[in-house]
C-alpha positions as CSV (number, residue, x, y, z in Angstrom):
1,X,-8.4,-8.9,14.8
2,X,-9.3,-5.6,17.1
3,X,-12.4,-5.0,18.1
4,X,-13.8,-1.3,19.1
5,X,-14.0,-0.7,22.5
6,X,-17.6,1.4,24.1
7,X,-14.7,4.4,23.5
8,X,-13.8,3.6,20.1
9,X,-17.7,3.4,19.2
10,X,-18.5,6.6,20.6
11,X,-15.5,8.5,19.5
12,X,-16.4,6.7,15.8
13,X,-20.2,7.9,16.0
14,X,-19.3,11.7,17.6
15,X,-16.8,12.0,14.5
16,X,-20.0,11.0,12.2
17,X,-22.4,13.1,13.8
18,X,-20.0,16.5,13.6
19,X,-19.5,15.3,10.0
20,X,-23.2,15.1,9.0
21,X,-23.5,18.8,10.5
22,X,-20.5,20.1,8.8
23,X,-21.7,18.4,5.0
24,X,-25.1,20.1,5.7
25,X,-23.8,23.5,5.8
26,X,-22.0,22.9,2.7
27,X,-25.1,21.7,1.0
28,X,-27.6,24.5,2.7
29,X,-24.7,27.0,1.4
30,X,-23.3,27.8,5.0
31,X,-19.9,26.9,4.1
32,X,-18.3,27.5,0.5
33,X,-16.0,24.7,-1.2
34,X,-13.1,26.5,0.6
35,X,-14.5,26.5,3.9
36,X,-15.6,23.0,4.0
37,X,-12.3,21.8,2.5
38,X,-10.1,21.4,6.1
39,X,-13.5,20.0,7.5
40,X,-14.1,17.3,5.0
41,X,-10.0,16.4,4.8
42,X,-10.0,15.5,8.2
43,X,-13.1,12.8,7.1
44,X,-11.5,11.3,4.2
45,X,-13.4,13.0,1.7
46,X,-11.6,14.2,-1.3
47,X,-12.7,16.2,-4.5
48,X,-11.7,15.0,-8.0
49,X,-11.6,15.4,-11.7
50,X,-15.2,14.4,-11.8
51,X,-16.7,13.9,-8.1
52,X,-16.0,13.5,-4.4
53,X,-13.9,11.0,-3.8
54,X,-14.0,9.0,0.1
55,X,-11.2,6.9,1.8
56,X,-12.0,4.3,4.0
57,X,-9.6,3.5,6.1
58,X,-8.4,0.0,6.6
59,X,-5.7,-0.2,9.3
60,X,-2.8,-2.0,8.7
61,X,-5.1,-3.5,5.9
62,X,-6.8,-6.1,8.1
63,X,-10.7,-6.5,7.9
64,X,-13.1,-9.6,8.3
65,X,-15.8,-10.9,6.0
66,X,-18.6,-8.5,7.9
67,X,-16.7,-5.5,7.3
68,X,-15.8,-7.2,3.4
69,X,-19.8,-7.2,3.1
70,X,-20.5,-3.9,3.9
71,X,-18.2,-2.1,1.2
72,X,-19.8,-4.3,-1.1
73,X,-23.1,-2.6,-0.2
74,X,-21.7,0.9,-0.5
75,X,-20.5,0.3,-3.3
76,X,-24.2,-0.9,-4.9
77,X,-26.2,1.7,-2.6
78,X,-23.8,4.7,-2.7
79,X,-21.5,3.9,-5.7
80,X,-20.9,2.4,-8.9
81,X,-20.8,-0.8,-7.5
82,X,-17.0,-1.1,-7.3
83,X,-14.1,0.4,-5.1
84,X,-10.7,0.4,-5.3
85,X,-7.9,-0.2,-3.5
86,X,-5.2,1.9,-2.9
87,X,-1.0,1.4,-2.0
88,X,-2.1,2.5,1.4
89,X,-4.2,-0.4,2.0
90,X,-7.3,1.7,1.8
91,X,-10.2,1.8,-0.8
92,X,-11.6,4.6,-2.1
93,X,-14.9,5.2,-3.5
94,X,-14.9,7.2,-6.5
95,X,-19.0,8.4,-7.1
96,X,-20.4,9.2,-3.6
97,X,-23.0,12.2,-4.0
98,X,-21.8,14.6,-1.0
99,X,-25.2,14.3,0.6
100,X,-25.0,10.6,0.6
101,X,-21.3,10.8,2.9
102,X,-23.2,10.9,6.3
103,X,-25.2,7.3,5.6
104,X,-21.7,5.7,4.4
105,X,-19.8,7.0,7.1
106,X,-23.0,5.5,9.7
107,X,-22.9,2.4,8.0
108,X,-18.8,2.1,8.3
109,X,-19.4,3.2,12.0
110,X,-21.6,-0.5,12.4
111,X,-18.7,-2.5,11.2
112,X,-15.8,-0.6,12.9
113,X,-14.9,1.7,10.3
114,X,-14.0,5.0,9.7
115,X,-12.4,7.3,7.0
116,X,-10.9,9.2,9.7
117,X,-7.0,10.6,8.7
118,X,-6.7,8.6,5.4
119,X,-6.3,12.9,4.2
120,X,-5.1,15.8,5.2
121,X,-1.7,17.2,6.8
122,X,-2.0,14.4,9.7
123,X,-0.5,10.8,10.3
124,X,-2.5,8.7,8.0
125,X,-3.3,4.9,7.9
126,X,-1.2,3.2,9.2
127,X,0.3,0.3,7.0
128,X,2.1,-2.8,7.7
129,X,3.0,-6.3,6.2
130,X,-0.1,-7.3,4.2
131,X,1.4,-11.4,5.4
132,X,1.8,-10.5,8.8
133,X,0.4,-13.2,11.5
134,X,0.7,-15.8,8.8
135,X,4.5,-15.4,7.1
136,X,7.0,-18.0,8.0
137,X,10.3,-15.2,8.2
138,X,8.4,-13.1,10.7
139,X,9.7,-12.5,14.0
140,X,6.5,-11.3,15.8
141,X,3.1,-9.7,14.2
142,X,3.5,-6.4,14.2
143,X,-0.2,-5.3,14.0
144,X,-0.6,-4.9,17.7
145,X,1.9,-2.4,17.4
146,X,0.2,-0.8,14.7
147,X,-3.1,-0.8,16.5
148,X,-1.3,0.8,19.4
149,X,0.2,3.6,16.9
150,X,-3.8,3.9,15.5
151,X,-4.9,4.5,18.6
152,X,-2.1,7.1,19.3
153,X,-2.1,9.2,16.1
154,X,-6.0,9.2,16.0
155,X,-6.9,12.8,17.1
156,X,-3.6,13.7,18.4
157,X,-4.3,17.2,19.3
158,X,-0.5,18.0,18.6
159,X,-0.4,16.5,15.3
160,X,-3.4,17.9,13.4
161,X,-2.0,20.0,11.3
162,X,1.2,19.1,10.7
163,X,3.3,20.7,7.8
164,X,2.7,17.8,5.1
165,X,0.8,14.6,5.5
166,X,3.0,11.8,7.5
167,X,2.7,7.7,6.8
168,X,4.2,5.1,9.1
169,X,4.7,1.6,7.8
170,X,5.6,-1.5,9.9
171,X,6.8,-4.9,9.5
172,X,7.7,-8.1,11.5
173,X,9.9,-9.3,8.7
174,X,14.0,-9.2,7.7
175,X,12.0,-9.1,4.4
176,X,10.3,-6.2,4.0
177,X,7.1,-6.3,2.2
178,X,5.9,-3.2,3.8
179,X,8.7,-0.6,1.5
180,X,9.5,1.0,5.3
181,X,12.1,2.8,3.6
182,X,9.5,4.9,0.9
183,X,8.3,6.2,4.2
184,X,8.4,9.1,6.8
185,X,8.7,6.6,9.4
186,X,9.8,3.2,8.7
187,X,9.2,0.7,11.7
188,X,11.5,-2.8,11.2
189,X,10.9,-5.7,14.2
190,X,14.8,-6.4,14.7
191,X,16.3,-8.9,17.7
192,X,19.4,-7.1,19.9
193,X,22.2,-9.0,20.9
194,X,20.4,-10.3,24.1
195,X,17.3,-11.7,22.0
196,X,14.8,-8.9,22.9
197,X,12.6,-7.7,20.8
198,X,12.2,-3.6,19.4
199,X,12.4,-1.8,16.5
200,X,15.1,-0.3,13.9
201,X,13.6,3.3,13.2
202,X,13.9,4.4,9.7
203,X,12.8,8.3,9.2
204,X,12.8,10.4,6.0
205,X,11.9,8.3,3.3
206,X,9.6,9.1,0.7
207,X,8.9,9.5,-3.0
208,X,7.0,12.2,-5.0
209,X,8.6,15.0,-7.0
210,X,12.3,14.5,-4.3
211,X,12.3,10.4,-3.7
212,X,14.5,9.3,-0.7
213,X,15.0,6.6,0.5
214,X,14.8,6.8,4.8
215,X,18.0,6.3,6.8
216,X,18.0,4.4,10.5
217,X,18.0,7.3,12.9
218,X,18.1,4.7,15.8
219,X,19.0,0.9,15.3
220,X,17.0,-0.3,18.2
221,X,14.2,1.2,20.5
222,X,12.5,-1.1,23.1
223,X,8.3,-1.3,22.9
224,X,8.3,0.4,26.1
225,X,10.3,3.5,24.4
226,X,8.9,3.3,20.7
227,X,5.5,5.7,21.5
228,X,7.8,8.5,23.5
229,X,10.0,8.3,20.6
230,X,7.9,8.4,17.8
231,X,6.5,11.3,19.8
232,X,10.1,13.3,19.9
233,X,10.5,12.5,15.9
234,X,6.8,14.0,15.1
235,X,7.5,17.3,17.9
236,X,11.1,17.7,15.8
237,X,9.3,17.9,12.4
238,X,6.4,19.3,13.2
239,X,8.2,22.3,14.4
240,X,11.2,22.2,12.1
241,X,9.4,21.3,9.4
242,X,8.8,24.2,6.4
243,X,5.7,25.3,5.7
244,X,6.6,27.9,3.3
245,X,6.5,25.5,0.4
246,X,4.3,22.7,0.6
247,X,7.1,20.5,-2.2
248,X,9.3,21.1,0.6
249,X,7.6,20.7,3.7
250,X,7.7,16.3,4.2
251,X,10.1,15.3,6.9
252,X,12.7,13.9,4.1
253,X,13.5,17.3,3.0
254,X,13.2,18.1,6.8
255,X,15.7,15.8,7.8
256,X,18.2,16.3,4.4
257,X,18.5,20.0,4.7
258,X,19.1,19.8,8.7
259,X,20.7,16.5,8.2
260,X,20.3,13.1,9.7
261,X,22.5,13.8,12.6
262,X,21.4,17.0,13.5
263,X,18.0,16.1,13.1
264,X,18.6,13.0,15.5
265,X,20.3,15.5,18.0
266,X,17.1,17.0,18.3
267,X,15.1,14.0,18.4
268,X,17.1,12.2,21.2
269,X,16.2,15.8,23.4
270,X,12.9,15.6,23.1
271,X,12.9,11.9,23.6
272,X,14.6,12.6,26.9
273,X,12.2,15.3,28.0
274,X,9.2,12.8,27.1
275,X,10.3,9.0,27.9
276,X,9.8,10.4,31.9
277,X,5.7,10.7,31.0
278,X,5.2,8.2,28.9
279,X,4.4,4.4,31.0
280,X,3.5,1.4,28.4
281,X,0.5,0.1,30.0
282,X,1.6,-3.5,29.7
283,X,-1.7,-4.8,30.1
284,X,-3.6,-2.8,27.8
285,X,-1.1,-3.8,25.0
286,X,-1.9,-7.9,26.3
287,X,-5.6,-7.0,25.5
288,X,-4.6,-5.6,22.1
289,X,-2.2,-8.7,21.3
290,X,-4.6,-11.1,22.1
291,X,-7.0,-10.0,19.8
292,X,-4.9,-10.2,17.1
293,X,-4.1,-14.4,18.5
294,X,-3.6,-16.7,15.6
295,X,-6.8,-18.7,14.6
296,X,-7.4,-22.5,15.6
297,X,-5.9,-23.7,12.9
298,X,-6.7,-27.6,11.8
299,X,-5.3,-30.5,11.4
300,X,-6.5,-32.1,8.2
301,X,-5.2,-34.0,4.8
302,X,-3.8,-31.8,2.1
303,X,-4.5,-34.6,-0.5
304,X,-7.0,-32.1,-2.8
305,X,-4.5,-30.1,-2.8
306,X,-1.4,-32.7,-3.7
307,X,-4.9,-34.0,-6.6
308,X,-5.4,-30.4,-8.2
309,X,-2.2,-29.9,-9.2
310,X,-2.7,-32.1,-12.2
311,X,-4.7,-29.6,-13.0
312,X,-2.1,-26.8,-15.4
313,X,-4.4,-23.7,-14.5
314,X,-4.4,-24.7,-11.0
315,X,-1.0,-25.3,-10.8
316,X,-0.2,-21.8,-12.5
317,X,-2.5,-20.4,-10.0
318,X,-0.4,-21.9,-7.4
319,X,2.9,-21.2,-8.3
320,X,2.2,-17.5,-8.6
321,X,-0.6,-17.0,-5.8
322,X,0.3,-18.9,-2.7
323,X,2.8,-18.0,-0.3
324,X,4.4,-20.2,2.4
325,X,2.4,-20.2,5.4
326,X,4.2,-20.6,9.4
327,X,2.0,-23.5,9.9
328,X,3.5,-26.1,6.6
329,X,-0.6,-27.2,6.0
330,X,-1.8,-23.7,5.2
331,X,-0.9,-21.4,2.4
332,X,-1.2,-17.5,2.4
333,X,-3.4,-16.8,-0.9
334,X,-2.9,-14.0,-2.9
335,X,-6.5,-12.7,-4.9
336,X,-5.1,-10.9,-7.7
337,X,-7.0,-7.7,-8.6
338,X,-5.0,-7.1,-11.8
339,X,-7.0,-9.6,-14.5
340,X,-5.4,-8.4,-17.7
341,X,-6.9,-5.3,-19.2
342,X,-8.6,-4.6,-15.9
343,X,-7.8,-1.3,-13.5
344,X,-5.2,-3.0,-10.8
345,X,-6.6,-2.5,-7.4
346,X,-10.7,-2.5,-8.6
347,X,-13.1,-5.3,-7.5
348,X,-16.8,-5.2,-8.0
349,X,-19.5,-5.7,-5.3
350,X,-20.3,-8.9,-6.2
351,X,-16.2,-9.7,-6.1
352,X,-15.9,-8.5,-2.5
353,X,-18.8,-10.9,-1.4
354,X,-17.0,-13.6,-2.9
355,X,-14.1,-12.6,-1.3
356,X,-15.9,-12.4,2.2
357,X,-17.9,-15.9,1.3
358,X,-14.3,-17.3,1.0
359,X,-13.0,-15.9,4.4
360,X,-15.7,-17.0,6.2
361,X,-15.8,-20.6,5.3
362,X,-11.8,-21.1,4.5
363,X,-9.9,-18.2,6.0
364,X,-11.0,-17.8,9.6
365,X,-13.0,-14.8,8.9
366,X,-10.0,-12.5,8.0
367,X,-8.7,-10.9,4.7
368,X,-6.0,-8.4,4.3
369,X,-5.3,-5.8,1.7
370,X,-2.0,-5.3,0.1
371,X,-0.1,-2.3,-0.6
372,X,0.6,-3.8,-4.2
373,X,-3.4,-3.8,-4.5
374,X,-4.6,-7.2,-4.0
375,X,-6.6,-9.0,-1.9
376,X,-4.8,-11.8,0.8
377,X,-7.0,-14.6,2.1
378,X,-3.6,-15.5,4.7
379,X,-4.7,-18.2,6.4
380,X,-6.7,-21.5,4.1
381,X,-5.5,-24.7,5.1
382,X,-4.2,-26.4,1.5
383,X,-6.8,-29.1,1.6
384,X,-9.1,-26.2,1.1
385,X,-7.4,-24.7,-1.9
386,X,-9.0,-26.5,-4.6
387,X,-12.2,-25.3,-3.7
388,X,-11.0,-21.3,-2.9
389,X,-9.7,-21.5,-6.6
390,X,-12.8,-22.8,-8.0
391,X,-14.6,-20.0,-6.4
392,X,-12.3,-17.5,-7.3
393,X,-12.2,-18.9,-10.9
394,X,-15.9,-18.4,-11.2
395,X,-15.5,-14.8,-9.4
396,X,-13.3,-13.9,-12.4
397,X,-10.3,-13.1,-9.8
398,X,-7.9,-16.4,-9.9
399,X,-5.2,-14.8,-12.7
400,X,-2.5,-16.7,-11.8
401,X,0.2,-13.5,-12.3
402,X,1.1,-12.5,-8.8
403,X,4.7,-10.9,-9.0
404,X,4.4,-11.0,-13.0
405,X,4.3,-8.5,-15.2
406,X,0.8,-7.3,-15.1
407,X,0.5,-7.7,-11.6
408,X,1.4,-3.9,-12.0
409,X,0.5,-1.2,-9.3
410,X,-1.1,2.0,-11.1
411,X,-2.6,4.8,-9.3
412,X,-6.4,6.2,-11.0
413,X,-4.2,8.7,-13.0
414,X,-6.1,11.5,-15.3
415,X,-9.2,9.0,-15.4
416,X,-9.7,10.4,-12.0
417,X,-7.0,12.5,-10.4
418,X,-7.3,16.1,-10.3
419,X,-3.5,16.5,-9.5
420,X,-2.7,13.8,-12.2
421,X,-1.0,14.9,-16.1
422,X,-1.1,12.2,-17.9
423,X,-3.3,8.4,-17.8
424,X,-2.2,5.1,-16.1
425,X,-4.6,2.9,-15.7
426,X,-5.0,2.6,-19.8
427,X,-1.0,2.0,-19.7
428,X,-1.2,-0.7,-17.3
429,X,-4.1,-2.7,-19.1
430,X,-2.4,-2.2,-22.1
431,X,0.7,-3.6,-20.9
432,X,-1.3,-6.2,-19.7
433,X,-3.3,-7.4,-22.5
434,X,0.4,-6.9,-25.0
435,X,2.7,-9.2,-23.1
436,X,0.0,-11.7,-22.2
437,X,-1.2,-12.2,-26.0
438,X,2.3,-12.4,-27.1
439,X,2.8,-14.7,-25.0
440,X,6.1,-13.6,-22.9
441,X,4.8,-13.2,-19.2
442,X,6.0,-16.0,-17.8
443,X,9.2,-16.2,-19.7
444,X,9.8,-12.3,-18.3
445,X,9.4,-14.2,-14.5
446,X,9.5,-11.8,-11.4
447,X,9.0,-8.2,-12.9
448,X,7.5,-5.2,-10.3
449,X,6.4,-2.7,-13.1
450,X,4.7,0.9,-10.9
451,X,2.8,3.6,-12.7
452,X,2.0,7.0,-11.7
453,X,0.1,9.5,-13.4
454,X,2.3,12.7,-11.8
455,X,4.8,13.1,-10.1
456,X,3.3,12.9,-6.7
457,X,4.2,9.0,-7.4
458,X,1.2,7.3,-6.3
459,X,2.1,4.7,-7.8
460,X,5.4,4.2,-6.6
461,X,7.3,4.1,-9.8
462,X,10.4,5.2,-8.5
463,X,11.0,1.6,-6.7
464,X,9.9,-0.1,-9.5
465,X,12.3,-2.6,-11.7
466,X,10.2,-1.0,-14.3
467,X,9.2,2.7,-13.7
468,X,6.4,4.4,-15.8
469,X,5.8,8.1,-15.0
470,X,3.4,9.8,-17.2
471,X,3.2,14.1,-17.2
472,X,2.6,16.5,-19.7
473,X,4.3,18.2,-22.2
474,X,3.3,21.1,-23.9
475,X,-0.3,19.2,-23.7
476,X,0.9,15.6,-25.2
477,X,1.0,12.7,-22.6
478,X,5.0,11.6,-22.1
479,X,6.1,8.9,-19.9
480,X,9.4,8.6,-18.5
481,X,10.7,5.2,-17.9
482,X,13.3,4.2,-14.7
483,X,15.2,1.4,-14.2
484,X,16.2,-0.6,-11.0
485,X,13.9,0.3,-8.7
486,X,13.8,-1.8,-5.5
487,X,10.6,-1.5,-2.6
488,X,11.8,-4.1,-0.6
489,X,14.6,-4.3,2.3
490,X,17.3,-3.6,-0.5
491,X,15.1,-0.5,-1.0
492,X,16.2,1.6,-3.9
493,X,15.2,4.9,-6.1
494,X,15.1,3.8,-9.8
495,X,17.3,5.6,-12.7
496,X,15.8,7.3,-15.0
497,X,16.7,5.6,-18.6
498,X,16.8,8.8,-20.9
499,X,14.0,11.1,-22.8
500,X,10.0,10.0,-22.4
501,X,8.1,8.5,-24.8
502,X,4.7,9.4,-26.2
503,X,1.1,7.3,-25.5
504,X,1.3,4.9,-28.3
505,X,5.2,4.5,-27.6
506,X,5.1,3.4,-24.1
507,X,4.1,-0.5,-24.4
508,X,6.5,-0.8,-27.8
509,X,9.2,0.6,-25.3
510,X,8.7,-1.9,-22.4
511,X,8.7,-4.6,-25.2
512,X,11.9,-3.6,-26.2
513,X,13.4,-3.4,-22.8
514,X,12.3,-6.5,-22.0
515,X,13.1,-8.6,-25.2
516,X,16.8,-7.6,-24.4
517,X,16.4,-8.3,-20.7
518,X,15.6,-12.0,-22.2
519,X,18.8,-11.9,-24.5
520,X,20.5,-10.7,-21.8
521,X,20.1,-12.7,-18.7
522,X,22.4,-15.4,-17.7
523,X,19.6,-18.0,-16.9
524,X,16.5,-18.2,-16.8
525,X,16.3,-18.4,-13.0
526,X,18.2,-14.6,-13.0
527,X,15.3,-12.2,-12.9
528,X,15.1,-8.9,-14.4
529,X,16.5,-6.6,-11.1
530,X,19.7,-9.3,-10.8
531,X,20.1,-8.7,-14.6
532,X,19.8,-4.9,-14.2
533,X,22.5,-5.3,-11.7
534,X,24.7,-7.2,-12.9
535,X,24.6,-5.2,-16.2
536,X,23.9,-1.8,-15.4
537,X,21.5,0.2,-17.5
538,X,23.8,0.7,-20.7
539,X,22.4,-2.8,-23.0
540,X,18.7,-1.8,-21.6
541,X,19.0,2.2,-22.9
542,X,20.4,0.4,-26.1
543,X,16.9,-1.3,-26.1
544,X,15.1,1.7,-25.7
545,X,16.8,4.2,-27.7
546,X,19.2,2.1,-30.4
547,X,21.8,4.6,-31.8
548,X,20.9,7.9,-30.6
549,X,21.7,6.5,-27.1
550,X,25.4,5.5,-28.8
551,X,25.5,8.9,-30.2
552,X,24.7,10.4,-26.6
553,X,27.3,8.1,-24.9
């Protein structure tokens, strides 16, 4: 993985330092709230329903057991002794005192880390494939590239203060596990007809209160072109953009009121005003992919493996947890952070030391953090896999339900969320606990259920199979459900099924929907989105609302 350079460590510790001076003031009475507010954006640190609230950054979710450890110690010295991961591969620390912020930030600087643009109207954290380096269907790692846009985006001076706040995703992969399409720029590693290497550009998708999903504004865009271009798309938005209306001001409503082909018009002019300046230094991107080199990887038996599957909670664990490695003796392991009736995305202290014990003595010293919330040990070799589930299994984090129906993303919702109207988190372990006592999650299969607690979609519901939105009416919690979501290269914006449903209505609801799902499905092998679409929503409304959806049809 990258390592800071002298520059990166100073620039890390200068950014600390200013911090420190600027939290002072606030505390000595220098600065109001309102005053301190741009100051402590630009730092990650956020004010809730009930405290401050600091993003760590985790770039392109990649970070080694050292870097594992030393959340684990905020989270005892500065915290509650948890944190929680976010869908932007972050983790967020819910209960730092504001004088307190300095010493984290310092002790993030000694493990090169930084909350630095994970807020604020700026290009966040940039995400990418939580498998890459380790998937069998990629065509290249696409973290060096994403380490290259990092190193870009950080303290642009041009792109401080954009009109909204701007995410970049990135995969290697035809099959995308990054949802490039749910962002404002979507970055796709695609082949030409020669067999070079570049990028399909995807620009304007998003979710919230208008969800899009992004449209190619260029097929293919060599390496050597990708930063000038970039560059022309964030000059065209940033001044094109509306800042009238901060609903209105992200680049998808940017590029739909202007249009994709007037926008691109505008793009390609700028790009050929800037490609001239810009010259890839080749070399320093060799540095940068070399440090992101596979591991040694061994040669060893598998036969523990081949043993332990004798074993029915092992073998559950496997079926759902491990993913097909490139190299056919290693797996990719999932760590799922969703045990049922637990908050999806938390893990204790003593969890993430596990979790970097683990890396360091099976994983090559590297761990990855998913957009979907969970932890990925990519590389063990499956002769190790007996004893990572053991571990994990005394850790209280091998649930063997990785792409089932609790493994549900949920963002903190009103347990935490100033911005948020109604509660997810209780949803989600509710759900949870329901389907797994009744004893249908497995039957139910592959099932992507997304919870937000507003409509700012945290949570991305909208590309969910299953969709829960949860606002407020008139004071009373209501949750909207939508249907036939997709977040993957088939990226689509989910249908909403009809009128909400009230706290204690929500998880009878989903039951419904899901029992006819069952009833309805051709096979047992045809999960619930190739049902949906083969269907349509009309026998799942049935489910949900019985004869008043006749009466409405």
């Amino acid at each position: 993985m990258y390592r800071y350079t002298d520059f990166d460590e100073a620039f890390t510790r200068a950014r600390v330092a200013q911090f420190s001076q600027q939290v002072q003031r606030r505390i000595d009475g220098s600065l109001t709230e309102d005053e301190f507010k741009p100051f402590r954006l630009m730092n990650g640190l956020y004010l809730q329903l009930h405290a401050y609230m600091l993003r760590v950054a985790i770039p392109y979710g990649t970070l080694n057991s050292r870097q594992m450890r030393q959340l684990a110690h905020i989270a005892d010295a500065y915290d509650k002794g948890y944190g929680h991961f976010t869908t932007r591969q972050n983790i967020q620390f819910n209960w730092p005192k504001l004088a307190d912020v300095p010493a984290i930030l310092s002790a993030l600087a000694d493990v090169e880390m930084h909350a630095i643009q994970t807020s604020g109207n700026t290009i966040r954290n940039v995400t990418a494939d939580h498998f890459a380096g380790a998937a069998a269907d990629e065509i290249a790692d696409p973290r060096p590239i994403a380490e290259l846009l990092r190193q870009w985006s950080t303290d642009h001076p041009e792109f401080q203060f954009l009109p909204r706040k701007f995410k970049i995703a990135i995969t290697g992969s035809p099959n995308d596990r990054a949802v490039t399409k749910a962002h404002d720029i979507g970055l796709r590693m695609v082949r030409n007809d020669k067999g070079d290497g570049g990028f399909e550009v995807i620009v304007g998708g998003g979710l919230g209160r208008t969800p899009m999903i992004g449209q190619v504004i260029n097929p293919f865009v060599t390496v050597d072109d990708l930063l000038p271009y970039l560059e022309a798309i964030l000059a065209t938005y940033n001044e094109a953009g509306r800042r009238d209306n901060k609903y209105k001001a992200r680049i998808k409503i940017t590029v739909f009121e202007n249009g994709l082909d007037a926008f691109r018009v505008e793009v390609d002019r700028r790009f050929a005003e800037l490609r001239p300046r810009f010259t890839l230094n080749r070399a320093f991107l060799a540095e940068i992919e070399a440090a992101f080199a596979p591991p040694a990887f061994r040669n060893a038996p598998i036969d523990a493996h081949l043993l332990a599957l004798g074993n029915a909670a092992y073998a559950d664990w496997a079926q759902t947890n491990l993913t097909e490695h490139r190299n056919a003796q290693y797996a990719i392991v999932t760590v799922s952070l969703k045990a049922h009736g637990q908050t999806p995305g938390d893990a204790t202290s003593a969890q993430m030391r596990v979790l970097a014990d683990l890396a360091e003595t099976y994983g090559h010293d590297e761990l990855r953090i998913s957009h979907e919330q969970n932890v990925i040990l990519p590389h063990v070799h499956r002769g190790d896999l007996p004893a990572v589930w053991a571990a994990l299994t005394d850790a209280g984090l091998a649930t063997a339900n990785v792409g089932l129906l609790s493994d549900i993303i949920a963002c903190p919702g009103m347990d935490y969320c100033a911005l948020a109207t109604a509660r997810s988190i209780p949803v989600a372990q509710e759900l949870a606990t329901h389907f797994r006592d009744i004893g249908l999650e497995r039957e139910i299969g592959q099932l992507k259920i997304k919870i937000s607690g507003c409509i700012n979609a945290c949570g991305h519901h909208h590309v969910g199979h299953i969709g829960i939105l949860g606002l407020d009416r008139a004071g009373v919690e209501n949750y909207q459900i939508t249907l036939g979501g997709d977040a993957t290269e088939n990226a689509a914006i989910g249908e909403r099924a009809g009128p909400g449903f009230a706290y204690d209505q929500i998880v009878p609801a989903i039951e419904r929907l899901l029992r006819a799902y069952l009833s309805h499905r051709s096979a047992p092998q045809e999960s619930f989105s190739e049902a949906f679409a083969r269907l349509g929503p009309a026998p799942f409304k049935e489910a949900l609302y019985g004869a008043a959806e006749r009466t409405a049809a």
